[in-house]
C-alpha positions in Angstrom: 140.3 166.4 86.4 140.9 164.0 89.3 139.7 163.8 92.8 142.1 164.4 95.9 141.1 163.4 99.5 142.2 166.3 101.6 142.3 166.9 105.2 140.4 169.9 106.0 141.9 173.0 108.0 140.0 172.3 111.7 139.0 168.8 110.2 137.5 167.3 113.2 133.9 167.5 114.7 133.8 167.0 118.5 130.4 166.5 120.8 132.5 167.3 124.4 131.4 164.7 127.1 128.5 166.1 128.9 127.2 167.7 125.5 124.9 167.0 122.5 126.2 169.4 119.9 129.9 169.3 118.2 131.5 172.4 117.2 131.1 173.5 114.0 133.3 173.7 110.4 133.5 176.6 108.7 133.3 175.6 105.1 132.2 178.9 103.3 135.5 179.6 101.5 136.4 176.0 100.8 136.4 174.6 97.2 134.7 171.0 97.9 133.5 168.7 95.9 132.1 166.5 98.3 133.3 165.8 101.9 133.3 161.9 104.3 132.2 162.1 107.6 134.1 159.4 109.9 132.4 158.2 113.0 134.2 157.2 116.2 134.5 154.0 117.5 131.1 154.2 120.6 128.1 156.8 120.5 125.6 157.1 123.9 122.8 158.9 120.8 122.0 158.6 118.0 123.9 160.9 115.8 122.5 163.4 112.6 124.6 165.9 110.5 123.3 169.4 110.4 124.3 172.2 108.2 123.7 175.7 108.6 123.2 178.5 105.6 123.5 181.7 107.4 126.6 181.1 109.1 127.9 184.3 111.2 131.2 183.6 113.3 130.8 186.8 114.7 127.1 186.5 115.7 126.8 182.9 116.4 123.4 183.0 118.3 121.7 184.0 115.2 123.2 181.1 113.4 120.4 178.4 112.6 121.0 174.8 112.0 119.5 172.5 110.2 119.4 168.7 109.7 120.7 168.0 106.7 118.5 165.3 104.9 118.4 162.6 102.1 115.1 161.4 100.5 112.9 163.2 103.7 114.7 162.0 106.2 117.6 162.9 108.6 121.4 162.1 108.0 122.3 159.8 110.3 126.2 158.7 111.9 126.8 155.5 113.6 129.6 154.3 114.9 132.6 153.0 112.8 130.6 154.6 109.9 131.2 156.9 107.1 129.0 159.0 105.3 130.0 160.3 101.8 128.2 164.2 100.7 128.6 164.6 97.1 127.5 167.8 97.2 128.5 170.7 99.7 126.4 173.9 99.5 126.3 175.2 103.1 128.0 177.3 105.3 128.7 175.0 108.2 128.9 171.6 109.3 128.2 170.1 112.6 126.8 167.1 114.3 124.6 166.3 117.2 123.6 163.8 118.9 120.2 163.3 120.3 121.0 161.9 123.9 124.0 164.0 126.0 127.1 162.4 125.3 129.1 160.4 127.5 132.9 161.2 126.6 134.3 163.2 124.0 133.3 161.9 120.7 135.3 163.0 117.6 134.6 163.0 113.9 137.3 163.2 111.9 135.7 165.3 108.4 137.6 165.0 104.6 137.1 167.2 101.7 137.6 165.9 98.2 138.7 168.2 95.6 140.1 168.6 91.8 143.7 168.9 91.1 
């Protein structure tokens, strides 16, 4: 087996100026081995990676987040950064930022997977 970096179908993350949330990836039917977070050149916040295991598209205020964490403690994103995830076991992926955001901040998000 061998790894491939792919791009992912909607592979971006972006907290909207004015906001403190991104929009979300669906990755339920994706076969991931592990996935790199890029992130953008400036930040206002600071910036975590949360995951959500009950992902519902079509009731998306029942959706719950969570931070997703390493050791106890909270994934973090800084800029000009990338975080590797070796292992992807949840339904969605977002990030969010802990002080309102002010422009559009993008995160571009790659999948690795076995050809």
């Amino acid at each position: 087996m061998r790894n491939q970096p792919i791009d992912l179908p909607g592979g971006t993350l972006t907290i909207e100026a004015g906001q403190t949330e991104s929009d979300w990836i669906d990755m339920r039917r994706m076969a991931l081995r592990g996935i790199s977070i890029f992130g953008p050149d400036a930040l206002t916040g600071t910036v975590s990676i949360e995951v959500s295991g009950n992902l519902d598209a079509e009731l998306p205020s029942v959706v719950r987040w969570n931070n997703l964490q390493s050791g106890g403690a909270n994934i973090e994103i800084g800029t000009d950064e990338c975080v590797p995830l070796d292992f992807v076991c949840w339904h969605g992926l977002r990030v969010s930022s802990g002080t309102v955001e002010t422009a559009d901040r993008v995160f571009k998000v790659m999948g690795v997977e076995d050809i």
